[in-house]
N, C-alpha and C positions, 0 to 999 in steps of 0.2 A: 488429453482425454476427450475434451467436446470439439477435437478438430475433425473426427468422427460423426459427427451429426451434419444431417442433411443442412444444406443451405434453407430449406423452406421455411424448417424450425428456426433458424435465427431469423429470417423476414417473418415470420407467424409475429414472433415477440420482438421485434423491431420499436414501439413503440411503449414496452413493457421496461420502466428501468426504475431502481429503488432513487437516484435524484442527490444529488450532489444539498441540498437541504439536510439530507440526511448522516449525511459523515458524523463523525464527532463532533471535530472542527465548528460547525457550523449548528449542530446539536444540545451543545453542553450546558446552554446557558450562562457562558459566563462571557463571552467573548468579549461582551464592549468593555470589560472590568480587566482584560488581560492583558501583557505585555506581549512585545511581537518577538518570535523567534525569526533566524532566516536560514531555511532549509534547503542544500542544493545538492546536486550529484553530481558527480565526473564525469557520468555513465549518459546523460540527458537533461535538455533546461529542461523551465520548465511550463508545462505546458505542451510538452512535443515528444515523440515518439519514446517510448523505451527500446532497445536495443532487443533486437530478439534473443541474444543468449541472456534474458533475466526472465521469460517465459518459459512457457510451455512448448513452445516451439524450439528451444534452444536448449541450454547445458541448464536452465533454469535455475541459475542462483541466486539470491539477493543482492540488489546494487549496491554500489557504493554511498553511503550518505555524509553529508558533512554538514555543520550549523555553526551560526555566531547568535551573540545578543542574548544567550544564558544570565538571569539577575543574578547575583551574589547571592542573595537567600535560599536558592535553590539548593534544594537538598537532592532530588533526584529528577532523572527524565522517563518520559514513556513514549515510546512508538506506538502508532496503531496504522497500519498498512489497509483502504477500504476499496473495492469497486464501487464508484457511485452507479453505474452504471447497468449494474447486475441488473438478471432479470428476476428480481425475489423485492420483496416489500421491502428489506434494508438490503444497505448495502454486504459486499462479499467482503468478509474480514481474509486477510492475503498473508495479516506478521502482526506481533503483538511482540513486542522488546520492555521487561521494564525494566526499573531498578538501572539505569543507564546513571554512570556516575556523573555528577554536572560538569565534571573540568576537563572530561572528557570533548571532543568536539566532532568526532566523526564514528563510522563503523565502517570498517572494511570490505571489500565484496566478498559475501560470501556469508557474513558473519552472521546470517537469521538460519541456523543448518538443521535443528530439531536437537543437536547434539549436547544433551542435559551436562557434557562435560568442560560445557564451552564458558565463560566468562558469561554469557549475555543471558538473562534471565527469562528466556523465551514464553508466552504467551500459549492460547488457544485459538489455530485462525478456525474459520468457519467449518473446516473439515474434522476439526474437534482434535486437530493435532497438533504440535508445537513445530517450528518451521518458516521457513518462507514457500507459500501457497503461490507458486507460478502462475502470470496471468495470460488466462485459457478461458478466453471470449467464443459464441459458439458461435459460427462462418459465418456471416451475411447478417449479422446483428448490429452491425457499427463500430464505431471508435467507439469503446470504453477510457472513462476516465480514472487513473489509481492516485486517491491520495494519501499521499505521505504526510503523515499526523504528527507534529513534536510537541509535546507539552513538556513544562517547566512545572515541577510540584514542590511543593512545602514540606517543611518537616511532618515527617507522620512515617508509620509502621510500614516495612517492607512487603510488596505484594507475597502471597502466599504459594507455594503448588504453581500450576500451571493456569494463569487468570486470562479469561475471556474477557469479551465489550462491554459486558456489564461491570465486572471490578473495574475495569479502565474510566468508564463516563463515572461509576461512583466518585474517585480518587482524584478526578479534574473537579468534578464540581466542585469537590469539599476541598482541594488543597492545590488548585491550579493557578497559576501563575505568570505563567506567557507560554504563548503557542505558536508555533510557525506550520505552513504548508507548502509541500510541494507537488504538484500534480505530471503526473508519468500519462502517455496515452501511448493504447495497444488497439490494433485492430484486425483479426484475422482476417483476409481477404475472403471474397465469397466466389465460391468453387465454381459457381456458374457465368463467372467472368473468365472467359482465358484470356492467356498473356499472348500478347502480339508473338508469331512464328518470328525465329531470326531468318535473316536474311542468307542464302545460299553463300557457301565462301567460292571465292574466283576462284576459276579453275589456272 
């Protein structure tokens, strides 16, 4: 949808980003109290590109994720999928997973679909829908960074409906437990670059 928008608008707000401070992760206040999750994907390490079919630019699924180092006391997990990088005061929520059973250790691609029929207790990303939120950075704004958010929770009440950022940071403060990251990066190119002409084929 913002591959649409002029290139100037993404150098306008080039400088305008909600800040990797701002994730969960990094937000919750609990972290020096927490156990560490280790969160990776099949699909990209981390730290490095995501695959364009898990955007907006591609078939836009959710990737694959996989984790170890869940405590034994864990009752459940929760995903929170963010753009630190957005251009809005917080970050772009992208997937929100709760209710993830702990002895589980992965989720398959695909599996954040909006599909209320699906095993996975899908959330509210920022567009106020359930789903995996494609990431659709607008042209000439930079590498954005997506982190991939695992928390380990305590015994306590199942999320309700369909819960946003706020039930999530509630439910880590008060009942979180270890947390892992993994960070995906995307970057639309910017349209007022073109790509080197090929070279003539021999005749």
């Amino acid at each position: 949808m913002l591959e649409k928008l002029p290139d100037i608008i993404g150098h306008a707000l080039r400088d305008m980003r909600a800040g990797m401070d701002q994730i969960v992760f990094n937000n919750s206040g609990l972290r020096a109290g927490m156990g560490s999750l280790q969160v990776a994907s099949l699909a990209f390490a981390d730290h490095a590109p995501i695959p364009a079919r898990y955007t907006a630019d591609g078939e836009g699924v959710s990737p694959p994720l996989q984790w170890s180092g869940v405590p034994a006391n864990a009752a459940s997990l929760v995903l929170i999928v963010e753009d630190a990088d957005a251009p809005t005061p917080h970050p772009l929520v992208h997937a929100i997973a709760v209710d993830l059973p702990p002895q589980d250790a992965a989720l398959p691609e695909g599996a954040i679909d909006g599909d209320k029929d699906d095993q996975v207790h899908e959330g509210r990303n920022s567009y106020l829908m359930a789903g995996w939120l494609p990431p659709d950075p607008p042209p000439g704004h930079g590498r954005h960074r997506y982190a991939f958010q695992l928390f380990a929770l305590g015994a306590g009440a199942p999320f309700e409906g369909t819960p946003g950022r706020d039930e999530v940071v509630a439910a880590v403060r008060e009942r979180g437990l270890a947390s892992g990251l993994l960070v995906g990066t995307y970057e639309r190119p910017d349209g007022s670059i073109k790509a080197p002409e090929a070279a003539p084929l021999a005749a």
